[in-house]
LUMKOL-177173 format. One line per field, with one value per residue: residue in three letters; chain; x, y, z of N, C-alpha, C, CB in turn. Coordinates in steps of 0.02 Angstrom, whole numbers, plus 32768, in hexadecimal, padded with zeros to 4 digits. Glycine has a CB too. Layout:
<pts>
tilo: ALA:...
vose: A:...
n.xx: X:...
n.yy: Y:...
n.zz: Z:...
ca.xx: X:...
ca.yy: Y:...
ca.zz: Z:...
c.xx: X:...
c.yy: Y:...
c.zz: Z:...
cb.xx: X:...
cb.yy: Y:...
cb.zz: Z:...
</pts>
This chain:
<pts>
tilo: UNK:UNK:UNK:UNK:UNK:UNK:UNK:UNK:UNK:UNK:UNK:UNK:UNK:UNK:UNK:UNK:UNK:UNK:UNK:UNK:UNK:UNK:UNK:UNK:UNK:UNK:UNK:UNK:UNK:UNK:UNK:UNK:UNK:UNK:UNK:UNK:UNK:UNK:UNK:UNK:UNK:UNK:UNK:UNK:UNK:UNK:UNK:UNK:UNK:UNK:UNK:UNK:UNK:UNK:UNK:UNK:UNK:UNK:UNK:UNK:UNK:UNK:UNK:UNK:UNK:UNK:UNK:UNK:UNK:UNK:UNK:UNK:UNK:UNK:UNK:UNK:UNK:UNK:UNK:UNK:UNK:UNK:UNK:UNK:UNK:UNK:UNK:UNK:UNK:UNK:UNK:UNK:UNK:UNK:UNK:UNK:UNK:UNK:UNK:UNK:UNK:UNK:UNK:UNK:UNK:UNK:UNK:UNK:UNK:UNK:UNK:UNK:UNK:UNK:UNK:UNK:UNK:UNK:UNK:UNK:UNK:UNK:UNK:UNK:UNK:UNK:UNK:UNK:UNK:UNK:UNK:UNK:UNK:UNK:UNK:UNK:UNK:UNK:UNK:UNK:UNK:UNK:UNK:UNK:UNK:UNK:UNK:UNK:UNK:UNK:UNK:UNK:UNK:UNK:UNK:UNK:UNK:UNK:UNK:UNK:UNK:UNK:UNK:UNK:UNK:UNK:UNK:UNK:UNK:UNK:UNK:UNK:UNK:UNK:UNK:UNK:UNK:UNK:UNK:UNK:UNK:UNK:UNK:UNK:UNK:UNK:UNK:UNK:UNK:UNK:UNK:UNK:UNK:UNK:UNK:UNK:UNK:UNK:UNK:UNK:UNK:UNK:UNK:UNK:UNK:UNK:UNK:UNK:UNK:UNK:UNK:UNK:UNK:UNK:UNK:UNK:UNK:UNK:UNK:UNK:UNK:UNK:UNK:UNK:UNK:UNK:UNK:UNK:UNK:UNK:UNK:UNK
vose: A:A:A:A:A:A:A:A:A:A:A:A:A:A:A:A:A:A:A:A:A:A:A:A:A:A:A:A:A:A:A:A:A:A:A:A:A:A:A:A:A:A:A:A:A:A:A:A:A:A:A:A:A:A:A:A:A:A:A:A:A:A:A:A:A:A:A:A:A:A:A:A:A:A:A:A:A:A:A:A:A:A:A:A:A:A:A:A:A:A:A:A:A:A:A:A:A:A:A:A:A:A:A:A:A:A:A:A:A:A:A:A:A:A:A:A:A:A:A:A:A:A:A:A:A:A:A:A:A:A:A:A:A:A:A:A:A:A:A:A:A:A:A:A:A:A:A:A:A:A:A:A:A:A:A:A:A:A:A:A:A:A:A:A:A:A:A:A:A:A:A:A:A:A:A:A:A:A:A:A:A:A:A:A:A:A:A:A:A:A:A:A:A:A:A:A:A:A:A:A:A:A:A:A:A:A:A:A:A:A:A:A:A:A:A:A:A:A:A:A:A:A:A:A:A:A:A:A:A:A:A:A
n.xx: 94BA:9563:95CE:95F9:95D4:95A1:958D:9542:94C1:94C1:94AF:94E8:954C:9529:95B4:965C:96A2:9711:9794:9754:9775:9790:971B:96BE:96D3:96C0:9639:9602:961A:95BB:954B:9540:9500:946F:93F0:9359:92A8:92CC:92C6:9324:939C:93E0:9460:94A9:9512:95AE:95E6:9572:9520:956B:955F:94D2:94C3:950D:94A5:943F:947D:9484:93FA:93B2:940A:93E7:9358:931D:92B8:92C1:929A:92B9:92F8:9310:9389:93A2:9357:93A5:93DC:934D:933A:9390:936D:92F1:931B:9354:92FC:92CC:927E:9229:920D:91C8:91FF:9193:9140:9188:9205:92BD:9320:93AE:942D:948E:950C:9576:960A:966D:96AA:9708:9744:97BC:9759:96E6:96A4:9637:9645:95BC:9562:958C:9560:94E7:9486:9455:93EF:9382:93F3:941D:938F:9378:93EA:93C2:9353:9376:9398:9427:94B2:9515:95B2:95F3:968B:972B:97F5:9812:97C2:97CC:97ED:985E:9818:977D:9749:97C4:97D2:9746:96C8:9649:95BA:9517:9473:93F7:935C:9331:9305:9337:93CC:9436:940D:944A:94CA:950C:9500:954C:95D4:95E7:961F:96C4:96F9:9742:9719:9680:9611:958F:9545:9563:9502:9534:950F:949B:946A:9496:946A:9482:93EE:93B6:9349:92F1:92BC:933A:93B6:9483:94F8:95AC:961B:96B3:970A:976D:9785:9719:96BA:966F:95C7:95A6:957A:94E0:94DD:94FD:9464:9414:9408:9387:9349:93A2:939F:93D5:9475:9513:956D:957F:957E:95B5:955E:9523:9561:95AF:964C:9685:9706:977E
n.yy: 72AC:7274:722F:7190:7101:7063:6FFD:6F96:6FAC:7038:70AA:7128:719A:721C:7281:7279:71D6:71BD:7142:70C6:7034:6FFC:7014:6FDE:6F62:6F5C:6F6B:6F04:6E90:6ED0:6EB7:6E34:6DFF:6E09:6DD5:6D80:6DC5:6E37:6ECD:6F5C:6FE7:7061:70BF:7163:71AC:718A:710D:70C2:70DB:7081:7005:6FF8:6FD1:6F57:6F10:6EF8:6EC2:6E50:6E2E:6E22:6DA5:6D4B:6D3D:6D80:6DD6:6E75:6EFF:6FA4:7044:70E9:7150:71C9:7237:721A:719B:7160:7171:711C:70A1:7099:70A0:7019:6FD0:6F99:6F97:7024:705C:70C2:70F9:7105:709E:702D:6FB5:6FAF:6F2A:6F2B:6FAD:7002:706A:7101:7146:71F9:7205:71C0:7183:7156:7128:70EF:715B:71C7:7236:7278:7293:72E7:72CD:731D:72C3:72A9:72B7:7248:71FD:71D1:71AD:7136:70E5:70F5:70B6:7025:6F6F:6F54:6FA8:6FC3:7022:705E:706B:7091:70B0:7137:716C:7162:71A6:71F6:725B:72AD:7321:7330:7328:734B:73B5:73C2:73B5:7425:7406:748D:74E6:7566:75D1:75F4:75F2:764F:766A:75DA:75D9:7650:7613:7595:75C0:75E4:7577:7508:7537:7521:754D:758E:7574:758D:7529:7527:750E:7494:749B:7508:75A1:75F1:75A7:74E5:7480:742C:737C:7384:7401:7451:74C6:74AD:74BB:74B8:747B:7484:7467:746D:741C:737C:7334:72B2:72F0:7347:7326:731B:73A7:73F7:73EF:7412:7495:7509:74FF:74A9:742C:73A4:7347:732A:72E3:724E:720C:7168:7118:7078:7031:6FDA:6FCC:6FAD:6F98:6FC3
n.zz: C4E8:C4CC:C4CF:C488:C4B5:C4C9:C459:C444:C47E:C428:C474:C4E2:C55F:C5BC:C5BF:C5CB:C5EE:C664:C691:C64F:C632:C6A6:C6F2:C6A9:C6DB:C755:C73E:C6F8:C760:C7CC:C78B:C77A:C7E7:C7DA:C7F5:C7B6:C7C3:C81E:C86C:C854:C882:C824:C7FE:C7D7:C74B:C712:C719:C755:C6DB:C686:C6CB:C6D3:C647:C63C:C67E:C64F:C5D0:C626:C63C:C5B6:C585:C5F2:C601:C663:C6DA:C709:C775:C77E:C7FD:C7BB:C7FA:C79E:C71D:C6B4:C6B0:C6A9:C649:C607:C630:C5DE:C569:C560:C583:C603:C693:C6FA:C799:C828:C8DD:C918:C8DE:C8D2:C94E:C953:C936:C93E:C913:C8A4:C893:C85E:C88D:C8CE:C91A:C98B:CA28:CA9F:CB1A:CAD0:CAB9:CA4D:C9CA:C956:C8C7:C86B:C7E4:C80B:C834:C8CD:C92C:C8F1:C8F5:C968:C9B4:C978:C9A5:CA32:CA48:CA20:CA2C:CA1E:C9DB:C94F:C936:C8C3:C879:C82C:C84E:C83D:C888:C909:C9A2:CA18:CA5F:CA74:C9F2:C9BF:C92F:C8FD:C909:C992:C945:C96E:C97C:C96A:C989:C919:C950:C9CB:C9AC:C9C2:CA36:CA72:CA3B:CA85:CB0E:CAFF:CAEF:CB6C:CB9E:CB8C:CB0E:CA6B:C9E2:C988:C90A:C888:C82D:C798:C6F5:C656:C5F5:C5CE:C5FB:C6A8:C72D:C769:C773:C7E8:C7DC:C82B:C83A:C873:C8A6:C8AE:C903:C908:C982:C9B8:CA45:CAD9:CB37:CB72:CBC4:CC35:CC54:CBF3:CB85:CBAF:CBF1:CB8C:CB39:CBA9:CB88:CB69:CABD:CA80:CA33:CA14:CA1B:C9C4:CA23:CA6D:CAF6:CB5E:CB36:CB19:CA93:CA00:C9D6:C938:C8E6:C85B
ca.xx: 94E7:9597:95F7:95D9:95FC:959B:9579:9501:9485:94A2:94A4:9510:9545:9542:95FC:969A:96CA:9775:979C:972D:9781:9790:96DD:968E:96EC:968F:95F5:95FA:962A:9589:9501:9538:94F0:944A:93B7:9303:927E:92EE:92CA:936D:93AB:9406:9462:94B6:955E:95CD:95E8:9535:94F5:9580:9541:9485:94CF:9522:9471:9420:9482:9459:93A9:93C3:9433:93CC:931B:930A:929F:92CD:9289:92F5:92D8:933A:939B:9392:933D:93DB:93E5:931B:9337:93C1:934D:92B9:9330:9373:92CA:92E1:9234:923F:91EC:91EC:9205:9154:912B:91B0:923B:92E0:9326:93E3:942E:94C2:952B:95CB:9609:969D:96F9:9711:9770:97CB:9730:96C4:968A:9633:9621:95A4:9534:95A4:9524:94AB:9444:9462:93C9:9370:9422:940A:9360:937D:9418:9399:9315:938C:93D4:9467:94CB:9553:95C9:962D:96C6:9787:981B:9815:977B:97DE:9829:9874:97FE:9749:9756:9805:97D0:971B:96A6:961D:957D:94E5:9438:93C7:932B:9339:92E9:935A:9417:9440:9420:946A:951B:951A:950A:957F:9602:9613:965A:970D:96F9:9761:96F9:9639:95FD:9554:9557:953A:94F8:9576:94F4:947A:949A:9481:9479:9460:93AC:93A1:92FE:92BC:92C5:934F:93F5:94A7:952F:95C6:9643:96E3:971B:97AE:975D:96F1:968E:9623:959E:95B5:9538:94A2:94E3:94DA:9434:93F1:9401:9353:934F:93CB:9378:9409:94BC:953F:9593:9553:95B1:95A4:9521:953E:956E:95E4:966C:9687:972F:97B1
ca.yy: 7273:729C:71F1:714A:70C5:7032:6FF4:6F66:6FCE:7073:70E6:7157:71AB:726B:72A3:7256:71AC:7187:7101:7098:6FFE:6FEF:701A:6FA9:6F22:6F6A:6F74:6EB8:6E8C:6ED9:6E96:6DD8:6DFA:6E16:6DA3:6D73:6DE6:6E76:6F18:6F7B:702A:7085:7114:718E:71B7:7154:70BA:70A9:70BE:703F:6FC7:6FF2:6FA3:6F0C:6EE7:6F19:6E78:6E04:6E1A:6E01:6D61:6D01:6D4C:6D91:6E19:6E9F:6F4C:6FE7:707E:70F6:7194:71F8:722E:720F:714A:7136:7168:70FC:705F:70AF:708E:6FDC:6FA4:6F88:6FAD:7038:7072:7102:70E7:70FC:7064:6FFB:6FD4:6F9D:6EE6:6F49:6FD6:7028:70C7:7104:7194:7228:71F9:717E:7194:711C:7113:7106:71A3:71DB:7272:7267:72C9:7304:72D5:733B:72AB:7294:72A5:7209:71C2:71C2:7187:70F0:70D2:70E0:7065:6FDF:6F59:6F50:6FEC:6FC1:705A:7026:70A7:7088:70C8:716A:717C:7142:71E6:71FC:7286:72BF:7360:7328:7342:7360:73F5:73A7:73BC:741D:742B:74B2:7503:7594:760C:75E3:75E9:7691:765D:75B0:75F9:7666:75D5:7566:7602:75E1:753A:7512:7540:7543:7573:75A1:7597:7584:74F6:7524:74CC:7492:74AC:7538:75D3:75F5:755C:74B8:747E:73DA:7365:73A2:7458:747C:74DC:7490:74E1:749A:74AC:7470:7458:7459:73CC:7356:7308:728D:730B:736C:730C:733D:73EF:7421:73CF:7434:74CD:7516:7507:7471:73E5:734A:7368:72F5:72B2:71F6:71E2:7155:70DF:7026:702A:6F99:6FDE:6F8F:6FC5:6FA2
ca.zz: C4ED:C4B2:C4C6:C47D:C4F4:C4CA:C40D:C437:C484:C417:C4A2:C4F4:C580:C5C7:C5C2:C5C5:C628:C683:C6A6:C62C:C637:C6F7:C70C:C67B:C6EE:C785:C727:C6F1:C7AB:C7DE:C74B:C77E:C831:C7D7:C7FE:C7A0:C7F4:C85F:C860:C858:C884:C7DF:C80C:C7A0:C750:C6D8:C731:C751:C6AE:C671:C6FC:C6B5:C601:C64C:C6A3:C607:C5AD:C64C:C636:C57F:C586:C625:C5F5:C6B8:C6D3:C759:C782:C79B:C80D:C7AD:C801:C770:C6E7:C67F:C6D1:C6B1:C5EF:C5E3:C640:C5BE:C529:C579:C591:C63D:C6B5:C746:C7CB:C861:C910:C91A:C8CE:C8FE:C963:C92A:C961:C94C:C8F0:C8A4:C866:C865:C8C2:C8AB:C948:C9AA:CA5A:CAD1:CB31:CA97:CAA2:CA13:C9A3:C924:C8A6:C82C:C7A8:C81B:C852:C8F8:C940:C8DB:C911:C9C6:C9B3:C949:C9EB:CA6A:CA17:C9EC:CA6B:C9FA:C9A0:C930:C91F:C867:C86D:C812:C864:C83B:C8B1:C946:C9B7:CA65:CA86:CA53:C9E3:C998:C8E0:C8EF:C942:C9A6:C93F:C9AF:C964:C98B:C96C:C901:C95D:CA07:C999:C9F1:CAAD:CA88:CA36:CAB6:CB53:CAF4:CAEF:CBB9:CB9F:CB75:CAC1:CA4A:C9A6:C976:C8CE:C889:C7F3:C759:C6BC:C62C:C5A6:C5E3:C62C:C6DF:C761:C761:C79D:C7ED:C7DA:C852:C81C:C895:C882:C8C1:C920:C918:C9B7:C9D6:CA93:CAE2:CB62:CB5D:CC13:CC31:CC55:CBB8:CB62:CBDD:CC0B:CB47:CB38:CBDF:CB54:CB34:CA89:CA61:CA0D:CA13:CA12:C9AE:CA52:CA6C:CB1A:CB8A:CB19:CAFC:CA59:C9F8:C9A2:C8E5:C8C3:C823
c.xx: 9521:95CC:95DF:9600:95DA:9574:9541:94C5:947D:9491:94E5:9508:9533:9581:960D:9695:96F8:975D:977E:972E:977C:974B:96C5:96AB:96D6:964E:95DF:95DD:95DC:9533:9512:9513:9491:9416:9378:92D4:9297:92CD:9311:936E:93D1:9410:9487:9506:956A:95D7:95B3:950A:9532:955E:94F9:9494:94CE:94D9:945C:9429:946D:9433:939D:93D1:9404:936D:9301:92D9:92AB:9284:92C3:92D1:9320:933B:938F:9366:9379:93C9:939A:931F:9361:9398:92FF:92C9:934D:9338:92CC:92B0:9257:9201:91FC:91EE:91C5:9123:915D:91F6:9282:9313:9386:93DD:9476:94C5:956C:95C4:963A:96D1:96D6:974C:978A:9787:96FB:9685:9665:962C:960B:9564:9558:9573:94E0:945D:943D:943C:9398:939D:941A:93CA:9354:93A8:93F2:935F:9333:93BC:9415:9481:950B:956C:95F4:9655:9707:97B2:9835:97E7:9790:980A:982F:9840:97C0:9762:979B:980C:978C:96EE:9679:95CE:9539:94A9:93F9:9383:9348:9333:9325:93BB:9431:9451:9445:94C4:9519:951D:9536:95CA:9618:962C:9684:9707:9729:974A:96B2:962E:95B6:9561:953A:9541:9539:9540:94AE:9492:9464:9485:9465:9418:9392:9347:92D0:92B8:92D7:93AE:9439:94D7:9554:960F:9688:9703:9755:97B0:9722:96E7:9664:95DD:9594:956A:94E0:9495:94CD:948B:93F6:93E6:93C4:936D:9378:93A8:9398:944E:94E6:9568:9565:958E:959B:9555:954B:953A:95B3:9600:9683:96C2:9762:97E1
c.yy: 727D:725A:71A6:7117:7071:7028:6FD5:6F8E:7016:70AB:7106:7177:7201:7287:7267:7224:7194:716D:70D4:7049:6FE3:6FEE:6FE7:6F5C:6F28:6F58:6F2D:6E8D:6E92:6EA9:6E4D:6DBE:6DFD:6DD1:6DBC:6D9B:6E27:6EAA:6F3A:6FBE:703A:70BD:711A:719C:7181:710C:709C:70A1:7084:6FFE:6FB7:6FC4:6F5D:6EDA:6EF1:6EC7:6E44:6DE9:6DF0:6DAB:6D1E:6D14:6D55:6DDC:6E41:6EEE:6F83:7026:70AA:7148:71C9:71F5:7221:71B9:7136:7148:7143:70B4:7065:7076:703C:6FA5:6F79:6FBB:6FE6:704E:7097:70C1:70E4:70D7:701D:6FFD:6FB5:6F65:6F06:6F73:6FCD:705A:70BF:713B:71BF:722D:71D0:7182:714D:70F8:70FC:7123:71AB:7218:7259:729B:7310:7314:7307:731C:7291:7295:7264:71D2:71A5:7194:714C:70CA:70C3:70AF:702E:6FC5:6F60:6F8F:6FD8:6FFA:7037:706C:7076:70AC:7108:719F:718A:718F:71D9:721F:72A3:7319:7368:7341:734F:737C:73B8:73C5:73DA:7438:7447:74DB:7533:75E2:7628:75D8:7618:7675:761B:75AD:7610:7647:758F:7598:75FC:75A2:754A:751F:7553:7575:7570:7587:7561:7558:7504:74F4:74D3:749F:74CF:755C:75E1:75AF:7514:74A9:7442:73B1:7371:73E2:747F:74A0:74C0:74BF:74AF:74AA:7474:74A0:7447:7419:73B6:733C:72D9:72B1:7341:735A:7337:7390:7418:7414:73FD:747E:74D9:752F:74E6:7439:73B4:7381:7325:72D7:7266:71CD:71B7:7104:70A0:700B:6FE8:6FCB:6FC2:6FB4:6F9D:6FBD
c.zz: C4BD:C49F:C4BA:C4A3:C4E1:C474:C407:C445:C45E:C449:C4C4:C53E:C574:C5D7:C5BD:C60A:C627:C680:C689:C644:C67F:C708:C6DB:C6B0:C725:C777:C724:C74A:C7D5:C7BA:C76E:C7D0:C81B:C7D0:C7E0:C7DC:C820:C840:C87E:C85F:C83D:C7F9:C7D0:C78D:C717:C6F8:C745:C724:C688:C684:C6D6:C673:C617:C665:C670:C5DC:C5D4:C646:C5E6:C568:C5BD:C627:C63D:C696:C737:C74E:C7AB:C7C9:C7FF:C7EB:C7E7:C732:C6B4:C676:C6B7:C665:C5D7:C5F1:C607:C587:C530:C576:C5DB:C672:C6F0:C750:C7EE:C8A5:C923:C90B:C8DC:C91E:C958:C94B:C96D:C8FF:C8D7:C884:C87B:C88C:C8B2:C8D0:C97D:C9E8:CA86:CAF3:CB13:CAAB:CA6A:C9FB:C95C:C901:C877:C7E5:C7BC:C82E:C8A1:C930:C93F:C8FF:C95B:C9D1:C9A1:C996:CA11:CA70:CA18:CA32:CA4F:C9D7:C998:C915:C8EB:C86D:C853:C850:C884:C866:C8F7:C969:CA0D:CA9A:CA61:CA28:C9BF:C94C:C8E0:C90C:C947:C984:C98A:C97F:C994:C961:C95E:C917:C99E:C9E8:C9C7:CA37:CAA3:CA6A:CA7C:CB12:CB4C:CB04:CB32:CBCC:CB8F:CB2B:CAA2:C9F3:C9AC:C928:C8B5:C844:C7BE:C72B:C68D:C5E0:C59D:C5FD:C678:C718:C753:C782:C7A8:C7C6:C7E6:C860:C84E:C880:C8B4:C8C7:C91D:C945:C9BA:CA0E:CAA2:CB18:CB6A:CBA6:CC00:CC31:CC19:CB8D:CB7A:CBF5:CBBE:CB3D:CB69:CBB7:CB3F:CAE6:CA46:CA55:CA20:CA04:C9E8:C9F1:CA60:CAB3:CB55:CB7B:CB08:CAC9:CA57:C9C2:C975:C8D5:C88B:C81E
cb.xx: 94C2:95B6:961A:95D6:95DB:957B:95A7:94FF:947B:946E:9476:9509:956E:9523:961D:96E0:96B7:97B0:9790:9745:97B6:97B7:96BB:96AC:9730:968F:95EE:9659:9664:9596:9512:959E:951C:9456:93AA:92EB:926E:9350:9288:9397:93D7:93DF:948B:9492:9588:961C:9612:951D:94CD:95BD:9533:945D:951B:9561:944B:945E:94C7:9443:9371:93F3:948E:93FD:92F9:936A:923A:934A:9244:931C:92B1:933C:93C5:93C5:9310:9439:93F3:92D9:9342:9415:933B:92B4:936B:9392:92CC:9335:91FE:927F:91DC:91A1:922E:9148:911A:91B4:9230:92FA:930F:9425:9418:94ED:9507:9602:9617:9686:9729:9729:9749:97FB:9728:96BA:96BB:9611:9655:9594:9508:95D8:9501:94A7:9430:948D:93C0:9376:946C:93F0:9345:93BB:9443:9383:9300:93C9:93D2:9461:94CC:9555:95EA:95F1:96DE:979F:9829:9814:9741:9815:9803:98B8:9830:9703:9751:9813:97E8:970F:967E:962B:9577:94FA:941D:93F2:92F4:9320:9291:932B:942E:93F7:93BB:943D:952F:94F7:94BC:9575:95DD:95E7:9659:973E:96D2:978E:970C:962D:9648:9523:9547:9541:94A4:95B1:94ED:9454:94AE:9444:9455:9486:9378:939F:92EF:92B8:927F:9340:93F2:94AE:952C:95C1:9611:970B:96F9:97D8:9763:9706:9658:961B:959E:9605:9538:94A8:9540:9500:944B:9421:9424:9324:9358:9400:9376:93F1:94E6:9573:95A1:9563:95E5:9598:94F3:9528:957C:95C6:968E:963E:9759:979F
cb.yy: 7231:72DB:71EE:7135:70E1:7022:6FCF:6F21:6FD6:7060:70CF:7185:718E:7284:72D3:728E:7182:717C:70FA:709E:6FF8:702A:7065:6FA7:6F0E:6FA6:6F9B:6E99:6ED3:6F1E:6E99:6DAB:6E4C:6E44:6D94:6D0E:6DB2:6E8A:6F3C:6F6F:703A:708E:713A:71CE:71A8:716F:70AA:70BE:7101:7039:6FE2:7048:6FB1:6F10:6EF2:6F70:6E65:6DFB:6E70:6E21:6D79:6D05:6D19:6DAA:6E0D:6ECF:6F49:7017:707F:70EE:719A:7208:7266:7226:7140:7140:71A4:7109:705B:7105:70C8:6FE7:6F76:6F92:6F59:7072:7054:7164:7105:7117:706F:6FCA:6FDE:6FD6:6E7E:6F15:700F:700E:712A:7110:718A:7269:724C:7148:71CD:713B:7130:70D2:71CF:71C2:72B5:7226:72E8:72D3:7281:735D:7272:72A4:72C9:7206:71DC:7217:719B:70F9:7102:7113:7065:6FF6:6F05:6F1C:7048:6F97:708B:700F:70DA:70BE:70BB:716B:7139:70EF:724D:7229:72B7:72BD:7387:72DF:730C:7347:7457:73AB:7377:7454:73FF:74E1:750B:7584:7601:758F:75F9:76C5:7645:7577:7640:7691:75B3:7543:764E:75F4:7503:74D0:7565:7514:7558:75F9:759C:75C7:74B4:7557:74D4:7434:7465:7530:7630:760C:7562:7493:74A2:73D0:7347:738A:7481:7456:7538:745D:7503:7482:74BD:7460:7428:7499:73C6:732B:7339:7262:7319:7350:72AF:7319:7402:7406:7389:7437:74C4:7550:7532:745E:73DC:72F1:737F:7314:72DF:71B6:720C:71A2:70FB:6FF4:7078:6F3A:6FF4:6FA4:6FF0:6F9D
cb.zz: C4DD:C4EF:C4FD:C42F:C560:C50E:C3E5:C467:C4CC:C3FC:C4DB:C4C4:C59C:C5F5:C600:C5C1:C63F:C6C3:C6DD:C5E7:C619:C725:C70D:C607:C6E8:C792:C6E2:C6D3:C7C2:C7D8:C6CF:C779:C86E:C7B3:C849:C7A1:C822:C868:C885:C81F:C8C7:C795:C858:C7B2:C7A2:C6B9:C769:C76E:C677:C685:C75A:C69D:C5D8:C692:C6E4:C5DB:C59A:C678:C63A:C576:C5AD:C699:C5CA:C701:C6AF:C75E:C7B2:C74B:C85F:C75C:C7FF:C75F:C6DB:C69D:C73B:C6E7:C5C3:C600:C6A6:C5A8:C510:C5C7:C558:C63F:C6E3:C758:C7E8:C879:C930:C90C:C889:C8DC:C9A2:C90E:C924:C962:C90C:C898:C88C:C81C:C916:C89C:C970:C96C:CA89:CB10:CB51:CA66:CA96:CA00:C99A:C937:C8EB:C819:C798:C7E9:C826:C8FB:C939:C88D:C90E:C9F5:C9A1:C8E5:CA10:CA7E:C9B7:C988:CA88:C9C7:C9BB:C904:C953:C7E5:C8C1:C7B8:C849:C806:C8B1:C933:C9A1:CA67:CA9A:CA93:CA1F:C998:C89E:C8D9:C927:C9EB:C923:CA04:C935:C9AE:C988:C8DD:C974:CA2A:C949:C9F6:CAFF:CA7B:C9F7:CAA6:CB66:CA9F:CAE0:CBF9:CB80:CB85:CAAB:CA4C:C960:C97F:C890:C890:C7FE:C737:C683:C635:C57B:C5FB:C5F8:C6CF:C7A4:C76B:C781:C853:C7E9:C887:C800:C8D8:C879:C8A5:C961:C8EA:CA15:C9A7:CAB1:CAF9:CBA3:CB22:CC47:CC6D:CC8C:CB8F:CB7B:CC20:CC2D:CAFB:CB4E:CC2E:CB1B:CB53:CA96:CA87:C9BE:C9B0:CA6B:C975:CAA2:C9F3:CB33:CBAC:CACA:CB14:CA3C:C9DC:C9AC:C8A8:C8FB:C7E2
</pts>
């Protein structure tokens, strides 16, 4: 944890966050929607563990008790240190969710799994009648792939054949994600490794065609779900 972001609770994030101010006013936005008894989705990223604070004081201030199903292990050490209960999908299921995302398209599109959780993410989406996407401005693009490669996680063993069957799409780059403070790759949760591709187009069927990839786990595209966009 590298940046101090919140004094009352003594905790911190993982890297640097834009936009602070815009998102703590997202984050708020979200916590006042929170009801006695829910179980909630928590996804991952800076505007979601802000959001995790703001609910953090709710519970605090109106003596509610929730339960979280966190995305990450980052998000369930930050609900550890909050004092704030979770659970899997395996024990329960979540009355609505949210997260942020890395783009955000006319259609709202999504790309997501920058942080590398974007398998949990999907899952938490598909569980939850409700998904609040919380994005700023800067989120918002004309076209998927504008500023950020499309996350694809894959088993380790299967990187090889699934570069090489992404390679006959429109591609414009490859590259395999490495860590920022180990050497060699990153290694999701679920002890898989992440390609990340930027595309020169984006389909509706994009989603399902990468996916049909022996050896692709989840992809960061999120297109076509009935998500609510939260924007500032």
């Amino acid at each position: 944890m590298t940046v101090k972001q919140d004094n009352k609770y003594n905790i911190n994030f993982y890297g640097k966050i834009e936009n602070i101010e815009k998102k703590k006013e997202i984050a708020k936005k979200i916590a006042q929607r929170v009801k006695n008894g829910e179980t909630i989705g928590f996804g991952s990223g800076s505007t979601s563990f802000l959001t995790v604070c703001e609910i953090a004081e709710k519970i605090k201030k109106e003596n509610i008790n929730i339960t979280a199903i966190p995305t990450s292990f980052e998000i369930k050490m930050v609900c550890s240190h909050l004092n704030i209960p979770t659970a899997s999908l395996m024990e329960k299921k979540p009355d609505w969710c949210f997260d942020g995302a890395d783009e955000v398209d006319k259609n709202n599109w999504l790309i997501k799994g920058r942080g590398g959780a974007m398998f949990k993410e999907k899952l938490n989406i598909k569980n939850s009648p409700i998904a609040y996407i919380l994005v700023d401005e800067t989120k918002m693009v004309q076209k998927l792939c504008s500023k950020h490669p499309v996350p694809i996680e894959c088993n380790p063993e299967a990187i090889n054949y699934v570069k090489q069957e992404i390679s006959k799409l429109d591609v414009k780059d490859i590259k395999l994600r490495l860590a920022m403070g180990k050497d060699g790759p990153i290694i999701t949760e679920t002890g898989n490794l992440i390609l990340d591709v930027m595309l020169n187009t984006i389909e509706y069927n994009l989603e399902e065609k990468l996916k049909s990839i022996v050896g692709v786990v989840e992809t960061g595209l999120f297109i076509g779900y009935n998500n609510i966009i939260i924007e500032k």
